[in-house]
PDB file of N, CA, C and O in Angstrom:
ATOM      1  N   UNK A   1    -155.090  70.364  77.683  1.00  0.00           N
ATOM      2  CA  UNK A   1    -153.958  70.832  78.468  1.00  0.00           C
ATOM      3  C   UNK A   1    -153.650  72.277  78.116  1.00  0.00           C
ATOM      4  O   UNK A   1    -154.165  72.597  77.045  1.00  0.00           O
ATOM      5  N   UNK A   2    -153.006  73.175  78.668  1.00  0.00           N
ATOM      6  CA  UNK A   2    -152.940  74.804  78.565  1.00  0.00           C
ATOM      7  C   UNK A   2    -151.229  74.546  78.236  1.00  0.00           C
ATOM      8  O   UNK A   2    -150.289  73.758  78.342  1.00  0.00           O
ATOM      9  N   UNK A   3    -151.598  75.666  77.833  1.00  0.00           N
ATOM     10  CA  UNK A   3    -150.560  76.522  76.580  1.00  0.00           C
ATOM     11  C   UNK A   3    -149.677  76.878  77.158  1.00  0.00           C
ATOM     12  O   UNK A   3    -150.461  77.692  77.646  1.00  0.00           O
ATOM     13  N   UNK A   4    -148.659  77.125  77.680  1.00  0.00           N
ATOM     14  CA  UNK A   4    -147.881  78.046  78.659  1.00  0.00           C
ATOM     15  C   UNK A   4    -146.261  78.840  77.451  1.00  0.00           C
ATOM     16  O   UNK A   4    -145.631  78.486  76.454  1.00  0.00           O
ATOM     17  N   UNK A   5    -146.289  80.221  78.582  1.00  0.00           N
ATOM     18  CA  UNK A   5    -145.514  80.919  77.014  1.00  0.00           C
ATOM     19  C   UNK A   5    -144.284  81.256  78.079  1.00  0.00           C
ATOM     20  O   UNK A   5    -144.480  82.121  78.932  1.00  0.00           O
ATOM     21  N   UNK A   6    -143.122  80.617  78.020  1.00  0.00           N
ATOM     22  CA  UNK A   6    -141.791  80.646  78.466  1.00  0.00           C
ATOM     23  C   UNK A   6    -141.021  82.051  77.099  1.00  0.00           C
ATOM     24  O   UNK A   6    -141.219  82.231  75.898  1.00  0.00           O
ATOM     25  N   UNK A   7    -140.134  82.753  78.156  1.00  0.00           N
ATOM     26  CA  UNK A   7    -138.843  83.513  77.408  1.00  0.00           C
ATOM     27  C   UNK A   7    -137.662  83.173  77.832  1.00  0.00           C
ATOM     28  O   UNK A   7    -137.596  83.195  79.061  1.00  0.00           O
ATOM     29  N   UNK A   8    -136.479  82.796  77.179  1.00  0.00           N
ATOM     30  CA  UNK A   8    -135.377  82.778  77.811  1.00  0.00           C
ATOM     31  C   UNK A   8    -134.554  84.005  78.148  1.00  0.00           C
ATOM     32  O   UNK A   8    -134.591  84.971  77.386  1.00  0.00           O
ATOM     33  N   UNK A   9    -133.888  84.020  79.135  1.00  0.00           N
ATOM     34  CA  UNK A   9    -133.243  85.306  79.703  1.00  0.00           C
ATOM     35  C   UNK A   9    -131.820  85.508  79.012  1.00  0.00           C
ATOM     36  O   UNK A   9    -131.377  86.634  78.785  1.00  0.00           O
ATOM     37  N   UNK A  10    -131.099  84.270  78.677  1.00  0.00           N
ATOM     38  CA  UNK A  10    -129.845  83.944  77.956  1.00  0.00           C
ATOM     39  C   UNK A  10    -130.232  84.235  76.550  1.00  0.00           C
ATOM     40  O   UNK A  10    -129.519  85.167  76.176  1.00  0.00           O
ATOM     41  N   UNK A  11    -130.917  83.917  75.742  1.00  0.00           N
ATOM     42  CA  UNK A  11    -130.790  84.100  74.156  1.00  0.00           C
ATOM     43  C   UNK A  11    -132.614  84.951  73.661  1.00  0.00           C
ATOM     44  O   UNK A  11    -133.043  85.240  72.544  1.00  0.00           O
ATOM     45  N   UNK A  12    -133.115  85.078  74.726  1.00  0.00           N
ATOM     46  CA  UNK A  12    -134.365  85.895  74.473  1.00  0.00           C
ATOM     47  C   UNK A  12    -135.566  85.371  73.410  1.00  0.00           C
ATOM     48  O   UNK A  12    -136.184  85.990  72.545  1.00  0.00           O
ATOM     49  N   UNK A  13    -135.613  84.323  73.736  1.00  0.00           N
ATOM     50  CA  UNK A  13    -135.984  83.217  72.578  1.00  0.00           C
ATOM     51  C   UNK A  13    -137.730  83.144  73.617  1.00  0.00           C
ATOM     52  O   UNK A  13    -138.031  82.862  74.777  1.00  0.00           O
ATOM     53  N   UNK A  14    -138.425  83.545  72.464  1.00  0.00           N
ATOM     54  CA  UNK A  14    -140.091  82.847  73.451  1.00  0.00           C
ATOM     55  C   UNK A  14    -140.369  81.605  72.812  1.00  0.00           C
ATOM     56  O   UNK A  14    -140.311  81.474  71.589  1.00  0.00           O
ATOM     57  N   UNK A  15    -140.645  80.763  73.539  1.00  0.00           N
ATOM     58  CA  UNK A  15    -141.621  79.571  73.160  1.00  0.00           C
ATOM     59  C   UNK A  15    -142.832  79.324  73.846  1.00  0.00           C
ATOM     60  O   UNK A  15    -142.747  79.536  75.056  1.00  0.00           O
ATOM     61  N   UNK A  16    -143.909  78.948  73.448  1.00  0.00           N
ATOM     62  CA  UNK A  16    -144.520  78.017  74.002  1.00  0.00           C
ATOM     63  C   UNK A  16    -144.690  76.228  74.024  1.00  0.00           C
ATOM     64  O   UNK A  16    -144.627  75.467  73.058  1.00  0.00           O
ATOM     65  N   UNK A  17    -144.864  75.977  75.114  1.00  0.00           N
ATOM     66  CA  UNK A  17    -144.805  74.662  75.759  1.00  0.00           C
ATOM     67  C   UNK A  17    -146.127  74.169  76.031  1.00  0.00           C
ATOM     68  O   UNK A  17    -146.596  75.262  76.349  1.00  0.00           O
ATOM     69  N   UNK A  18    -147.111  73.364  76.157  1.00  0.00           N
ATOM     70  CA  UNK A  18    -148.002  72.617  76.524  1.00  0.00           C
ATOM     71  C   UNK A  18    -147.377  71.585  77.127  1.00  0.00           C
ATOM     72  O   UNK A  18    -146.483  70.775  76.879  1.00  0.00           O
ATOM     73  N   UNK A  19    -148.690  72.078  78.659  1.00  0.00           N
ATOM     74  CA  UNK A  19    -148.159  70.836  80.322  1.00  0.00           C
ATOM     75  C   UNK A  19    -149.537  71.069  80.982  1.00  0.00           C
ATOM     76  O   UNK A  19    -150.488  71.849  81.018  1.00  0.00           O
ATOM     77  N   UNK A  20    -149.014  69.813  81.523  1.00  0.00           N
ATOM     78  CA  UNK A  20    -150.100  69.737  82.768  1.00  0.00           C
ATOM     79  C   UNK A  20    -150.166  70.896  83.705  1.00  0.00           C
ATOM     80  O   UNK A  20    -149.064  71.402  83.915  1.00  0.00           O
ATOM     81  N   UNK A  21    -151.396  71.567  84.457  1.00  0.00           N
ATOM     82  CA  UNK A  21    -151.230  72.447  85.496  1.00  0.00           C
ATOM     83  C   UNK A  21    -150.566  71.652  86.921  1.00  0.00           C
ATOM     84  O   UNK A  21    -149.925  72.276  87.767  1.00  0.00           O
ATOM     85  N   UNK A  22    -150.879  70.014  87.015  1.00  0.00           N
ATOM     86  CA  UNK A  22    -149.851  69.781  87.867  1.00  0.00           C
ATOM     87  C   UNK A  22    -148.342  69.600  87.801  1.00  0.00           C
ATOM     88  O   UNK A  22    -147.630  69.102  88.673  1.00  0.00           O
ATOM     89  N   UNK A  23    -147.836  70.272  86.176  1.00  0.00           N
ATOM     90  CA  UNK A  23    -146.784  70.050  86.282  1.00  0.00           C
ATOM     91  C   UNK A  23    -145.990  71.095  87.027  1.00  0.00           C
ATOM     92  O   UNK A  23    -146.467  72.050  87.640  1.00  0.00           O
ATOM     93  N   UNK A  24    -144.503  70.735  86.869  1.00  0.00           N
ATOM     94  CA  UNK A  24    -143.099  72.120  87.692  1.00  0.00           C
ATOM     95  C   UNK A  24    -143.213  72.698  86.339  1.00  0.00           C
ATOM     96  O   UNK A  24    -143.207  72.089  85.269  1.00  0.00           O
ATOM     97  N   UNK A  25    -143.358  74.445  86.628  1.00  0.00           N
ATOM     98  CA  UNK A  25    -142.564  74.943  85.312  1.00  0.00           C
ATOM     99  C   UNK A  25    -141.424  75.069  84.856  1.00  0.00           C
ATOM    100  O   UNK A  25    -140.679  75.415  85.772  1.00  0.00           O
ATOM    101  N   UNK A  26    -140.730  74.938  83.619  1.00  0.00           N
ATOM    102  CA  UNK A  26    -139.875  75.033  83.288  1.00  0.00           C
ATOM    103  C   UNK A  26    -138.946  75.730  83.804  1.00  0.00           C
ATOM    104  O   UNK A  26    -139.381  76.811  84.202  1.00  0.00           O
ATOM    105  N   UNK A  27    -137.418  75.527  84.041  1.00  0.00           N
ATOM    106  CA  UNK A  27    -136.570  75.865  84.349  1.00  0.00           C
ATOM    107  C   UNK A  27    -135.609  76.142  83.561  1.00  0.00           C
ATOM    108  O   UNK A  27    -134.779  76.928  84.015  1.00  0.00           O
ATOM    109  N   UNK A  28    -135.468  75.804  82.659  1.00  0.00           N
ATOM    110  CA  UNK A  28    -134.296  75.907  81.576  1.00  0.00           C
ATOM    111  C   UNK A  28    -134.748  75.982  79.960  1.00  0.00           C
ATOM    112  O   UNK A  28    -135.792  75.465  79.566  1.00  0.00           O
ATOM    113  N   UNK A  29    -133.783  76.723  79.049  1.00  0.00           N
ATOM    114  CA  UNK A  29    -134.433  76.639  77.716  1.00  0.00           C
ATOM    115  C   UNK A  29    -134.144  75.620  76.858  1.00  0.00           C
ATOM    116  O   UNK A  29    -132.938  75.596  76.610  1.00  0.00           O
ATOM    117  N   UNK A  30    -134.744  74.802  76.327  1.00  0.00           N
ATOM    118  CA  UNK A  30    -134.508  73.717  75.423  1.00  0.00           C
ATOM    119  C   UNK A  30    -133.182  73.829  74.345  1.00  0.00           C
ATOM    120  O   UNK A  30    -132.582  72.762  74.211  1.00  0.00           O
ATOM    121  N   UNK A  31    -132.726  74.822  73.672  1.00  0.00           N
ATOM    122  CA  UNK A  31    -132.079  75.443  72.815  1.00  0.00           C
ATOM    123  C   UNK A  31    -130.344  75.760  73.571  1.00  0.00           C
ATOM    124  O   UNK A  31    -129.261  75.364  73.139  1.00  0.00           O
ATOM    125  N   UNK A  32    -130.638  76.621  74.829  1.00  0.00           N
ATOM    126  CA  UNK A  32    -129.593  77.440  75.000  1.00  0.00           C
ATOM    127  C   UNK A  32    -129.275  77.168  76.503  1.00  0.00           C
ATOM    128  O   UNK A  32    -128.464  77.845  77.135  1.00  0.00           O
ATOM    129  N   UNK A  33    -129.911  76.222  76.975  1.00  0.00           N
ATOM    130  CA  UNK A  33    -130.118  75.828  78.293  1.00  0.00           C
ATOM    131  C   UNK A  33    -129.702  77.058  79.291  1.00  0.00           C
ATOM    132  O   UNK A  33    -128.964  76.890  80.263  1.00  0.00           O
ATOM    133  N   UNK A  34    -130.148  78.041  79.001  1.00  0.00           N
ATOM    134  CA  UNK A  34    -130.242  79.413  79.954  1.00  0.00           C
ATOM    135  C   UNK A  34    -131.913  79.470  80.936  1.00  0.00           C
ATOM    136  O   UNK A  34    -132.996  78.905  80.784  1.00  0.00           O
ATOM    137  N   UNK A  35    -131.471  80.270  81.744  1.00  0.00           N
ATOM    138  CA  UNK A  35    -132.783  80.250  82.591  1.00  0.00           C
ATOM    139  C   UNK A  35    -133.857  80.625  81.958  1.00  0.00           C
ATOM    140  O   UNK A  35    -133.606  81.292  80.954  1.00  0.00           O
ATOM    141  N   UNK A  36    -135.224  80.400  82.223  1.00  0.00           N
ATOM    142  CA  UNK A  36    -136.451  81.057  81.489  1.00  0.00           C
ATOM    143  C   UNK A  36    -137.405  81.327  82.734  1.00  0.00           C
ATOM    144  O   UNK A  36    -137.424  81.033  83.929  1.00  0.00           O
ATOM    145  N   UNK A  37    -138.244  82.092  81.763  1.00  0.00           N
ATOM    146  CA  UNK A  37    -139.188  82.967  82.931  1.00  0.00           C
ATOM    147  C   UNK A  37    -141.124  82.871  82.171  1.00  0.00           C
ATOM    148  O   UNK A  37    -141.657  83.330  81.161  1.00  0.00           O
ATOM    149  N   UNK A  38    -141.477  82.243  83.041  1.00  0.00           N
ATOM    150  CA  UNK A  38    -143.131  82.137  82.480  1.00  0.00           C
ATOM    151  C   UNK A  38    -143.493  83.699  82.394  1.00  0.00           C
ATOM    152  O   UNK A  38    -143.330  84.599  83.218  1.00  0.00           O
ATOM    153  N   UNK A  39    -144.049  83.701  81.089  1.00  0.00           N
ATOM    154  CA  UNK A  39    -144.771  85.021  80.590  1.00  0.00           C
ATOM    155  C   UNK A  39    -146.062  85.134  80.411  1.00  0.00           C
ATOM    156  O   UNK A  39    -146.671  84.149  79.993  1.00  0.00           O
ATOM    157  N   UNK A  40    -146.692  86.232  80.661  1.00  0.00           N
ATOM    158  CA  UNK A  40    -148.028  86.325  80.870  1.00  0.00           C
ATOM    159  C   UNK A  40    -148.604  86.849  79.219  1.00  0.00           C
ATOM    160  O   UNK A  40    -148.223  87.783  78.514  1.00  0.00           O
ATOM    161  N   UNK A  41    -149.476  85.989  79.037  1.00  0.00           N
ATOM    162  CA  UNK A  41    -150.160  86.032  77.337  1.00  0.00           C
ATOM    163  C   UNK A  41    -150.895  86.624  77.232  1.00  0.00           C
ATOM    164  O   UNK A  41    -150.691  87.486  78.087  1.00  0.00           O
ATOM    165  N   UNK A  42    -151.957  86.911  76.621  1.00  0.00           N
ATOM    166  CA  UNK A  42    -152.790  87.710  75.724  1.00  0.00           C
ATOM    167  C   UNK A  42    -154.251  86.131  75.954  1.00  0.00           C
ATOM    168  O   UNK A  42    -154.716  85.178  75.330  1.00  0.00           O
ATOM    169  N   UNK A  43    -154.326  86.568  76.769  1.00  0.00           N
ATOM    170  CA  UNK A  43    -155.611  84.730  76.919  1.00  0.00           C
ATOM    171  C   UNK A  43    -156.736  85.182  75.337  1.00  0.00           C
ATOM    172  O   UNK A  43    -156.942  86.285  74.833  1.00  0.00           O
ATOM    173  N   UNK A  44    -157.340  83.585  74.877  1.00  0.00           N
ATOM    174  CA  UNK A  44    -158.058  84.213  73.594  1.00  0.00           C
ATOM    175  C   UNK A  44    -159.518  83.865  73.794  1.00  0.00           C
ATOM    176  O   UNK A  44    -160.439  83.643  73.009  1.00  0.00           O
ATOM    177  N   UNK A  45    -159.408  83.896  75.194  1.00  0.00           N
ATOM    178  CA  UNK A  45    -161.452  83.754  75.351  1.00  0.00           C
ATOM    179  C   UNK A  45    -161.633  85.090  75.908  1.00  0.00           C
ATOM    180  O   UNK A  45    -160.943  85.711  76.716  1.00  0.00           O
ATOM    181  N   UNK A  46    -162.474  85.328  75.435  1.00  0.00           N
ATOM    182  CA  UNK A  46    -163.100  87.205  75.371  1.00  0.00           C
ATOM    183  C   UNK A  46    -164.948  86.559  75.886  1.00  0.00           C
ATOM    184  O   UNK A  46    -165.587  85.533  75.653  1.00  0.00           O
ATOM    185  N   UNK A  47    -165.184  87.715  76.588  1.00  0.00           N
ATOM    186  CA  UNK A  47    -166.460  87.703  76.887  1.00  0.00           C
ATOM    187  C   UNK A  47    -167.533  88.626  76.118  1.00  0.00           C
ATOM    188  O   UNK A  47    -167.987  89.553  76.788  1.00  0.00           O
ATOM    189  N   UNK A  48    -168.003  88.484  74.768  1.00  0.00           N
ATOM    190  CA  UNK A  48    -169.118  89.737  74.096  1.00  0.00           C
ATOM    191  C   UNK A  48    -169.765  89.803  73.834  1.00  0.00           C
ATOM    192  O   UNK A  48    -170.246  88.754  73.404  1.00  0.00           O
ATOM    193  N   UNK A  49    -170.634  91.070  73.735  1.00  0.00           N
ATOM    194  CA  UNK A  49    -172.339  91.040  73.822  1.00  0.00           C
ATOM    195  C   UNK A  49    -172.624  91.346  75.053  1.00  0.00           C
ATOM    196  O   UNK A  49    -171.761  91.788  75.811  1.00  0.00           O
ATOM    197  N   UNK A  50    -173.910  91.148  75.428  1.00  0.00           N
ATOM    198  CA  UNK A  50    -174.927  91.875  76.290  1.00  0.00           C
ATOM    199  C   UNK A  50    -174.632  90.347  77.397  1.00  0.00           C
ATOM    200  O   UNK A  50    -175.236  90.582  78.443  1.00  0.00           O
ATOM    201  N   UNK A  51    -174.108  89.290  77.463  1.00  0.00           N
ATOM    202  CA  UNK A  51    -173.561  88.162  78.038  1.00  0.00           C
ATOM    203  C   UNK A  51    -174.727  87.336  78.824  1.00  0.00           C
ATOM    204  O   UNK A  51    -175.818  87.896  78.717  1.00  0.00           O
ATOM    205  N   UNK A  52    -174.748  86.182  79.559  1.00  0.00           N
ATOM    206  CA  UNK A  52    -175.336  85.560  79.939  1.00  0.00           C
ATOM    207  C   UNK A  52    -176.784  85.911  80.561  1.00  0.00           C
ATOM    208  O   UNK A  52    -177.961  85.623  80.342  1.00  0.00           O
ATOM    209  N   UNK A  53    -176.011  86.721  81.487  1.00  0.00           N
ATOM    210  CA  UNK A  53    -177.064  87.365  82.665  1.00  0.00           C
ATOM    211  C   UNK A  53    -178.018  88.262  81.980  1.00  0.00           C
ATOM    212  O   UNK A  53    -179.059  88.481  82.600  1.00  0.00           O
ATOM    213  N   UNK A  54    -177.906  88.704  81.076  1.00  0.00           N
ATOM    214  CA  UNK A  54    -179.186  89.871  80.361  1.00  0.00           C
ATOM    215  C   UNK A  54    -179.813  88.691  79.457  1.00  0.00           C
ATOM    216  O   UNK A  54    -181.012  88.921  79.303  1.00  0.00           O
ATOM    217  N   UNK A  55    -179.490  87.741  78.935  1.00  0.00           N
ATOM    218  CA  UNK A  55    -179.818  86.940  78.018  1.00  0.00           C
ATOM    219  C   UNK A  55    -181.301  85.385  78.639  1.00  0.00           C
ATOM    220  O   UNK A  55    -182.189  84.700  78.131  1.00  0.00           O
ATOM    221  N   UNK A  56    -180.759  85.579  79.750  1.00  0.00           N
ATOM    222  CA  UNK A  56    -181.729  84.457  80.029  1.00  0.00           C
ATOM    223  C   UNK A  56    -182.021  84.590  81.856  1.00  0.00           C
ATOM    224  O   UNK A  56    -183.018  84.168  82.442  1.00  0.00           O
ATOM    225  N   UNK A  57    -181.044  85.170  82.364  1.00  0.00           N
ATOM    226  CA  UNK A  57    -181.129  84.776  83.751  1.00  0.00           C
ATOM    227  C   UNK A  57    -181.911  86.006  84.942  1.00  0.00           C
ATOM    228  O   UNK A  57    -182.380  86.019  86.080  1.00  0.00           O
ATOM    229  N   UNK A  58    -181.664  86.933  83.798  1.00  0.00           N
ATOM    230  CA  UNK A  58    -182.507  88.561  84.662  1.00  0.00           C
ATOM    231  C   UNK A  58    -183.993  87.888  85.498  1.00  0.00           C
ATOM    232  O   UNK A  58    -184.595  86.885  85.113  1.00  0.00           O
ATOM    233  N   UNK A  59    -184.354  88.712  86.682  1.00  0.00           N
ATOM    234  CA  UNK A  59    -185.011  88.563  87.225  1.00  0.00           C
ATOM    235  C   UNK A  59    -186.230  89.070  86.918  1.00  0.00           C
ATOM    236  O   UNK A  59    -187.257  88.697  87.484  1.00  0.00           O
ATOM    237  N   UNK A  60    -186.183  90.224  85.719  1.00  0.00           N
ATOM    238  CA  UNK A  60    -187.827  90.976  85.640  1.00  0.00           C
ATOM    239  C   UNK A  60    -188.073  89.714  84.023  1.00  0.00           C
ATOM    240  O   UNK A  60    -187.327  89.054  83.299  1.00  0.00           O
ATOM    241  N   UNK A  61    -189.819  90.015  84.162  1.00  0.00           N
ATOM    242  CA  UNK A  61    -189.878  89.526  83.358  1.00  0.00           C
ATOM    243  C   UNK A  61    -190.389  90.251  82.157  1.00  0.00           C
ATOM    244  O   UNK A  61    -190.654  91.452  82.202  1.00  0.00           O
ATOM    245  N   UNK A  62    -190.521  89.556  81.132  1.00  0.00           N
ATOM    246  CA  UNK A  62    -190.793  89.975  79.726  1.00  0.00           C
ATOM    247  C   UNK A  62    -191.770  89.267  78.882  1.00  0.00           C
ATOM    248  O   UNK A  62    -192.172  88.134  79.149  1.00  0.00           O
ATOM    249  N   UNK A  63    -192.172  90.001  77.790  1.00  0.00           N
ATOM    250  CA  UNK A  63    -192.663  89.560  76.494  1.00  0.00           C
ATOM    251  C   UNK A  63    -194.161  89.287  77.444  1.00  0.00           C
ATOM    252  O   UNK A  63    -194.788  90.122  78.096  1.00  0.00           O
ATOM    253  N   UNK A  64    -194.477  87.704  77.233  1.00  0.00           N
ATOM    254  CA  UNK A  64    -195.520  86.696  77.592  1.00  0.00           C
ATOM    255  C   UNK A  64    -195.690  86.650  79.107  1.00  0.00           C
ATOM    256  O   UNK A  64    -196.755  86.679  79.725  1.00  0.00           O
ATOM    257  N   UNK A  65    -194.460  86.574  79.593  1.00  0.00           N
ATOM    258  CA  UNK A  65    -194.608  86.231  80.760  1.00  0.00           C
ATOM    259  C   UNK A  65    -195.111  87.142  81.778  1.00  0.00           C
ATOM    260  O   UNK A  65    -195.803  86.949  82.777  1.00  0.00           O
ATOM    261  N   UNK A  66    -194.520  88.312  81.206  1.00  0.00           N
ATOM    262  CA  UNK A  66    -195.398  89.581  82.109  1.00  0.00           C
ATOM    263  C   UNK A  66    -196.982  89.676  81.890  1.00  0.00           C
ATOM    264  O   UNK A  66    -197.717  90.198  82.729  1.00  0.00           O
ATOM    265  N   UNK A  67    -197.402  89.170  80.786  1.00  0.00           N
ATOM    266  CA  UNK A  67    -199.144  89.406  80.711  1.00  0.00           C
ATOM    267  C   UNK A  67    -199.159  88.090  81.111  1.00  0.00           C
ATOM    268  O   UNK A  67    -198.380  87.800  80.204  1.00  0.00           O
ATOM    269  N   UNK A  68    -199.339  87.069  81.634  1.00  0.00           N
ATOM    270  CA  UNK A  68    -199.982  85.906  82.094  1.00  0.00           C
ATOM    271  C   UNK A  68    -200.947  86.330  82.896  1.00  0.00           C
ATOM    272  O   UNK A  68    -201.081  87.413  83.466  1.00  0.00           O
ATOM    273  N   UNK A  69    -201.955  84.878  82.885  1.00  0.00           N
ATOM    274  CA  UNK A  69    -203.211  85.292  83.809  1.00  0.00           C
ATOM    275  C   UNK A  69    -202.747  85.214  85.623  1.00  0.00           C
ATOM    276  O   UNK A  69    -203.637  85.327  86.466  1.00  0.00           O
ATOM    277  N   UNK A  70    -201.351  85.021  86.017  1.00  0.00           N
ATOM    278  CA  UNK A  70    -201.714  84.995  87.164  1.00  0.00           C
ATOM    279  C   UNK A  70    -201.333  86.073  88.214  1.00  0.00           C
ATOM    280  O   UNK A  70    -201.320  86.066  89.445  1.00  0.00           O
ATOM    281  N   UNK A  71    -201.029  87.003  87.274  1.00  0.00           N
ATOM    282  CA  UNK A  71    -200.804  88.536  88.154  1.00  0.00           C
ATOM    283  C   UNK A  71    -202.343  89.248  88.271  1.00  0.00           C
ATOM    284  O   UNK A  71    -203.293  89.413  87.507  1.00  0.00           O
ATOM    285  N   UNK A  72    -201.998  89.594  89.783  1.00  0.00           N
ATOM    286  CA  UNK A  72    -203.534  89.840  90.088  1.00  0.00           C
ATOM    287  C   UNK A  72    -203.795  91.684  90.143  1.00  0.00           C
ATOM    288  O   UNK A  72    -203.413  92.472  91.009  1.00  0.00           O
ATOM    289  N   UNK A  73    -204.435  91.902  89.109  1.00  0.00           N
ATOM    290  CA  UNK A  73    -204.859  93.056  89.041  1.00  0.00           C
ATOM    291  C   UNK A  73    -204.727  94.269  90.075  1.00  0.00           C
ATOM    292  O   UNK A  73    -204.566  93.670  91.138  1.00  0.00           O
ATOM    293  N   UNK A  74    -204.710  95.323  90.296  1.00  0.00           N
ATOM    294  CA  UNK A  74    -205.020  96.763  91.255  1.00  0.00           C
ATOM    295  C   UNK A  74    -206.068  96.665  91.433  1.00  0.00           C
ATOM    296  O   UNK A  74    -206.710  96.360  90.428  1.00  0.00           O
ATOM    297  N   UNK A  75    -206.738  96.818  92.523  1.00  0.00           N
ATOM    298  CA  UNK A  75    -208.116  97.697  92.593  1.00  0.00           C
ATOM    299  C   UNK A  75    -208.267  98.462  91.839  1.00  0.00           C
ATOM    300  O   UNK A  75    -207.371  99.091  91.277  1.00  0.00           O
ATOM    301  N   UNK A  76    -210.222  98.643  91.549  1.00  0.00           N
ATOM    302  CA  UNK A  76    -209.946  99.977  91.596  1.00  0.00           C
ATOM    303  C   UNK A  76    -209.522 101.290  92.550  1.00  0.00           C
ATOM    304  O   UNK A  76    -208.894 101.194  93.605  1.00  0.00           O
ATOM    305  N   UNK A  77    -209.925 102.333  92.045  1.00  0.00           N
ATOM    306  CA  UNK A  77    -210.152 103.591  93.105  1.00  0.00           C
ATOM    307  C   UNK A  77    -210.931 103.364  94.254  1.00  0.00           C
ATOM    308  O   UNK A  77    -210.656 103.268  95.450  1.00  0.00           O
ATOM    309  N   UNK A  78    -211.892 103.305  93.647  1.00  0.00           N
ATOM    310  CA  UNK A  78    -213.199 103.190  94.851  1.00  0.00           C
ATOM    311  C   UNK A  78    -213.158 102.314  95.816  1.00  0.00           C
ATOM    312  O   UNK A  78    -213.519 102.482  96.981  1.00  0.00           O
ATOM    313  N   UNK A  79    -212.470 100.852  95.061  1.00  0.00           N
ATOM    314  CA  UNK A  79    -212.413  99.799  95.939  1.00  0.00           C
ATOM    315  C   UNK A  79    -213.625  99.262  95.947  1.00  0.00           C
ATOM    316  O   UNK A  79    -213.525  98.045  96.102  1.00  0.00           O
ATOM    317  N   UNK A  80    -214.668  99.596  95.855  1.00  0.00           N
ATOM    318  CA  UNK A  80    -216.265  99.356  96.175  1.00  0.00           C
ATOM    319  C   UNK A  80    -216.838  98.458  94.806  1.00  0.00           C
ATOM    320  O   UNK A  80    -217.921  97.939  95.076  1.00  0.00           O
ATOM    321  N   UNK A  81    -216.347  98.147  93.361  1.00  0.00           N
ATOM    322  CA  UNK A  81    -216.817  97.234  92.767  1.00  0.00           C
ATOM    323  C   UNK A  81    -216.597  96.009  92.781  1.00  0.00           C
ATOM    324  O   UNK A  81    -215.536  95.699  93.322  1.00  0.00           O
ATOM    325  N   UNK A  82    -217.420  94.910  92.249  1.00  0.00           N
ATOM    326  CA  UNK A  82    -217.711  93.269  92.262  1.00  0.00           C
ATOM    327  C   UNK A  82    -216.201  93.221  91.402  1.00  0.00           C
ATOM    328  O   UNK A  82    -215.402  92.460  91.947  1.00  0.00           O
ATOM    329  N   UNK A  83    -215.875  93.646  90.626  1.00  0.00           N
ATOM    330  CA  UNK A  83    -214.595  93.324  90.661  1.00  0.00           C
ATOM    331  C   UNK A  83    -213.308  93.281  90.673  1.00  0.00           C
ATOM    332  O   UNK A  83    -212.420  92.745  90.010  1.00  0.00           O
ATOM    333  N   UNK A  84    -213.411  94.076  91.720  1.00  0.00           N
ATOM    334  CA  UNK A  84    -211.820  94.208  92.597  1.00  0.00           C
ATOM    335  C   UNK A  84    -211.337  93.143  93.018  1.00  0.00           C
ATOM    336  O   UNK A  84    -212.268  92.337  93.040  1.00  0.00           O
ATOM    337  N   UNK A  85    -210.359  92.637  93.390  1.00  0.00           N
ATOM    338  CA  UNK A  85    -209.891  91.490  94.002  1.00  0.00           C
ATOM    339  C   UNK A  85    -209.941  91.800  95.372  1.00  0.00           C
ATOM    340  O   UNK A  85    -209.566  90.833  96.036  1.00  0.00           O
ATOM    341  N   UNK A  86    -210.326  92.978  96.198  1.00  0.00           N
ATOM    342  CA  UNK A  86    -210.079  93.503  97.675  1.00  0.00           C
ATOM    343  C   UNK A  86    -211.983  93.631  97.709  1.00  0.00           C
ATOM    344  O   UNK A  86    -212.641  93.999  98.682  1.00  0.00           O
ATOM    345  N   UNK A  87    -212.416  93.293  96.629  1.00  0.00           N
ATOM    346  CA  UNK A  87    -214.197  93.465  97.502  1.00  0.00           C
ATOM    347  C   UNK A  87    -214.569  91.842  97.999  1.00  0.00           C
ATOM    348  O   UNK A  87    -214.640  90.818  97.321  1.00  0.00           O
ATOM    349  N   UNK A  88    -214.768  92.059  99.427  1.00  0.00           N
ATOM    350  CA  UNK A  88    -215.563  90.941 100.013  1.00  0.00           C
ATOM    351  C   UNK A  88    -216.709  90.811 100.219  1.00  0.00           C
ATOM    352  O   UNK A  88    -217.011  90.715 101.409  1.00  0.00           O
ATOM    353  N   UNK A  89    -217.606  90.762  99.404  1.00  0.00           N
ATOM    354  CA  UNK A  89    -218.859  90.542  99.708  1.00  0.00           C
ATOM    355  C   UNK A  89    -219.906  90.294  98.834  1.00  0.00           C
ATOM    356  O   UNK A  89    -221.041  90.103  99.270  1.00  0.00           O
TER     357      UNK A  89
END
């Protein structure tokens, strides 16, 4: 369940509360029964490092996978030797 960080407007008092996201937010302060106002926190999940997408999901490849046998060579220049992949004959 999430954290939620109430201030009261009457005695200036912060608390936090844990609730459901389907719950009503608070309306009143436990203490001083003055109005309160949901406050915006400091969230403590941080995203760091070089993150997901450079780590596994990039599209070029690397290391091994770039020399495998099934990338098919350039011609040569000439085009004209037995083993080019473009000589037919």
């Amino acid at each position: 369940m999430p954290v939620y960080e109430y201030e009261c407007d009457t005695c200036r008092k912060s608390f936090e509360i844990q609730q459901r996201m389907a719950d009503a937010p608070l309306s009143s302060c436990p203490e001083c029964e003055g109005t309160v106002k949901k406050v915006m926190s400091m969230s403590s999940f941080q995203l760091k490092g070089g993150g997901w997408y450079a780590d596994g999901y990039a599209s070029t490849q690397k290391g091994a996978d770039a020399s495998s046998s099934s990338a098919i060579p350039a011609p040569c220049s000439s085009g004209s030797c037995a083993k080019c992949p473009a000589f037919a004959g």
